[in-house]
C-alpha positions as CSV (number, residue, x, y, z in Angstrom):
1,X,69.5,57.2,76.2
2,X,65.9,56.2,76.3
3,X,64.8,58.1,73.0
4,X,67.7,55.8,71.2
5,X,66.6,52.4,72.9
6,X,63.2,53.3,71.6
7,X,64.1,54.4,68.5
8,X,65.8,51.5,68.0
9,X,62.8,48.7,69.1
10,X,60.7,51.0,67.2
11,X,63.1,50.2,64.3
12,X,63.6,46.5,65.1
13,X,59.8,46.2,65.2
14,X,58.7,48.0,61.7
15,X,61.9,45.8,60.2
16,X,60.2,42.6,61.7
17,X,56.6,43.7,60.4
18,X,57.5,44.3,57.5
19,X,59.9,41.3,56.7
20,X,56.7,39.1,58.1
21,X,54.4,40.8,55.9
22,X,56.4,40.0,52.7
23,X,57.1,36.6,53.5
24,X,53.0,36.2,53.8
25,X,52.3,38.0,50.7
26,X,55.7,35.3,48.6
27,X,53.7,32.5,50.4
28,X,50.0,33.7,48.8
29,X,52.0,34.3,45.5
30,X,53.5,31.0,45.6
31,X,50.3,29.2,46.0
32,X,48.6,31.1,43.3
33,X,51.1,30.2,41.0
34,X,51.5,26.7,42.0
35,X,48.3,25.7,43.6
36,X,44.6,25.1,41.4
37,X,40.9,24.7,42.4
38,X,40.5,21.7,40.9
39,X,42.8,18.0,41.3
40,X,42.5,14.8,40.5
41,X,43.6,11.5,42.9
42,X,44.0,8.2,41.0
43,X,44.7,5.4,43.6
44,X,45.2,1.7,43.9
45,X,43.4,0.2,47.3
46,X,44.4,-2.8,49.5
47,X,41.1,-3.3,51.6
48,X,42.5,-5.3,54.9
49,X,39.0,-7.7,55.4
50,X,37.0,-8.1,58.1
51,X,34.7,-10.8,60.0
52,X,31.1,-10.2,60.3
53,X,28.7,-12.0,62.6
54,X,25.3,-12.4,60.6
55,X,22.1,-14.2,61.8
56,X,22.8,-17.1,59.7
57,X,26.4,-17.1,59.1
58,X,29.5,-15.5,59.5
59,X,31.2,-13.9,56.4
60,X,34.8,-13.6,56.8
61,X,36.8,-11.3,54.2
62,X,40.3,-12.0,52.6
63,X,42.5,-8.8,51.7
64,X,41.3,-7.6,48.7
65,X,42.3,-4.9,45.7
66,X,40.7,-2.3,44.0
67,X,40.8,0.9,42.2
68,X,39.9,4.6,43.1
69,X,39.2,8.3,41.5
70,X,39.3,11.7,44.1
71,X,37.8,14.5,42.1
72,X,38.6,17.5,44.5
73,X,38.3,21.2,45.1
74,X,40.7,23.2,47.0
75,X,39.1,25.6,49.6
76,X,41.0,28.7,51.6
77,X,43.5,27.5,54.7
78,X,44.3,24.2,53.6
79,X,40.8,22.8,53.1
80,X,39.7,21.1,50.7
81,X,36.2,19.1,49.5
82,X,36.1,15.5,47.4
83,X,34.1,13.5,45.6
84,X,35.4,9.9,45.8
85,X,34.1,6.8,43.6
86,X,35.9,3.1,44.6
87,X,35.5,-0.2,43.4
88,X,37.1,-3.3,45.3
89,X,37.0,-6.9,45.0
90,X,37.8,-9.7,47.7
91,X,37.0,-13.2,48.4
92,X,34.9,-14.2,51.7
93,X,34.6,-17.6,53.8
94,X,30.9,-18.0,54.9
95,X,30.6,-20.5,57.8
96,X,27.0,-21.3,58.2
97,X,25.5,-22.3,61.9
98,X,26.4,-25.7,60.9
99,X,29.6,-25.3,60.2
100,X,29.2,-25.6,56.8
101,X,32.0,-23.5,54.9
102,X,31.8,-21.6,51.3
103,X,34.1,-19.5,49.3
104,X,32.2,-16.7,48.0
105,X,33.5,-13.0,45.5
106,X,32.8,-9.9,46.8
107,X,32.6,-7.0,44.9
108,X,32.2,-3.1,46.8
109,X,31.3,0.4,44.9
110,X,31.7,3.1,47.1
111,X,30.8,6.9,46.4
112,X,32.3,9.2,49.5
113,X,32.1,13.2,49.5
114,X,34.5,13.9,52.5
115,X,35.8,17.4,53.7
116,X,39.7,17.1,53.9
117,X,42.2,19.3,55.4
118,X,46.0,19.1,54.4
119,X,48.8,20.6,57.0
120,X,52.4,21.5,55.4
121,X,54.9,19.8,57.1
122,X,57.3,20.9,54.8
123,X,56.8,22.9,51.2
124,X,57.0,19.0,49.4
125,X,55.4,16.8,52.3
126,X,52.1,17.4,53.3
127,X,49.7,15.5,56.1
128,X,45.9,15.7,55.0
129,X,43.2,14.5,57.1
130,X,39.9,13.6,55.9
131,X,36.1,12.6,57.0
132,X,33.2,12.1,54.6
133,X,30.2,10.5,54.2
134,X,30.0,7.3,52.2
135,X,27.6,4.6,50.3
136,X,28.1,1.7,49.9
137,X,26.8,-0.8,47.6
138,X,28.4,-4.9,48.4
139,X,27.8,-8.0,45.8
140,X,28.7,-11.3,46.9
141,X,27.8,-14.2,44.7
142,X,24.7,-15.7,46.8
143,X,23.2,-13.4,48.6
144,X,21.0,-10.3,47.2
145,X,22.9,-7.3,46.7
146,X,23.2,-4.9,50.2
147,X,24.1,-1.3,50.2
148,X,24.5,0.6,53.8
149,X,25.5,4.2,54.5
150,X,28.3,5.6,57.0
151,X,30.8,8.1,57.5
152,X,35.1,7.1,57.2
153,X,37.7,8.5,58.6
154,X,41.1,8.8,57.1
155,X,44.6,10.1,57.5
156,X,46.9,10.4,54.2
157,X,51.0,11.9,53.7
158,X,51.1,13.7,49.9
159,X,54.9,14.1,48.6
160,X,55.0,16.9,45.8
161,X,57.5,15.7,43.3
162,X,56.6,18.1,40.6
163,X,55.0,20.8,40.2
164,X,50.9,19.8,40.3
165,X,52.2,16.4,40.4
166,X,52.1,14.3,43.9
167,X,52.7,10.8,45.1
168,X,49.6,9.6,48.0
169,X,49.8,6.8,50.2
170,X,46.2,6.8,52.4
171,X,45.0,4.6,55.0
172,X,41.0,5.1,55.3
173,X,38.7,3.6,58.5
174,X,34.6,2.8,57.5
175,X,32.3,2.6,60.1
176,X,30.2,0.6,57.5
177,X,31.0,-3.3,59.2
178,X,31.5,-5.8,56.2
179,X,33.9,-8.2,55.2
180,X,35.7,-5.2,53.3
181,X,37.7,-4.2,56.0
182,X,39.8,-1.1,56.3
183,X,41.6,0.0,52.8
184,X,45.0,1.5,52.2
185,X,45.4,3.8,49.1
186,X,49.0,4.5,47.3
187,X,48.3,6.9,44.2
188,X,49.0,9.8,42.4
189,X,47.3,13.4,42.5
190,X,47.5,16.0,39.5
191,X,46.1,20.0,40.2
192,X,44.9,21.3,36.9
């Protein structure tokens, strides 16, 4: 009786093993066929504004809108390494120390190369987290152009709705202060 019980978890065992290790090797497939090295992320951005104390003044930021380009590389185990270029646009309220208000444009280019990381939840829907290092460079109309370095943090869902084609929606946190504010991204990312 105990040779057949063993036989028979030896047999359930190999079966297992080997059902697991053709279900890996159909995953690795799959992503070969459907997965690249290289994609592309084309986004729209709502920037949120922010108010910031300065010695003379203090600036605060309206929502804003901009544009945005990911160019991207896709690394083993989900990772993934990005080169991100944004330009955004807003208008700020300066209140001088005499309470003296002015409406003032804003513009913001920012250059970001982040490491992201993208978790499956399901084979379409996909959570990617992100952090990067970022410069920024911030025009508004009277005072002498600033730029500032600093690092964001940002948490994004990607929906796969064809094959190399995805739908993005991304909200991104700078530790750069300005009247910017934190930006939310909707887009659309093609693998090549």
């Amino acid at each position: 009786m105990k040779k057949i019980i063993t036989m028979v978890a030896l047999s359930a065992a190999t079966a297992l093993s080997l059902n697991a290790t053709e279900v890996a090797e159909q995953h690795e497939m799959m992503d070969a066929v459907h997965k690249s090295s290289f994609y592309v992320a084309v986004k729209g951005i709502v920037t949120a504004g922010d108010t910031v104390d300065e010695e003379d003044a203090v600036l605060e930021g309206d929502a804003g809108i901009g544009i945005g380009i990911d160019l991207g590389y896709n690394l083993p185990y989900g990772f993934a390494v990005e080169i991100d270029v944004t330009y955004a646009e807003n208008n700020i309220v300066e209140t001088n120390t005499a309470g003296e208000q002015e409406d003032l444009s804003a513009t913001y280019v920012t250059t970001s190369l982040d490491l992201a990381y993208k978790y499956h939840l399901t084979h379409e829907l996909g959570l990617v987290a992100k952090v990067g290092y970022e410069y920024e460079v911030e025009k508004i109309d009277t005072k002498e152009d600033e730029s500032d370095t600093g690092f964001i943090y940002a948490a994004a869902l990607e929906y796969e709705v064809s094959e190399g084609v995805a739908i993005l929606g991304e909200y991104e946190h700078a530790t750069i202060e300005g009247p910017r504010g934190d930006s939310i991204y909707a887009g659309v990312v093609f693998d090549f």
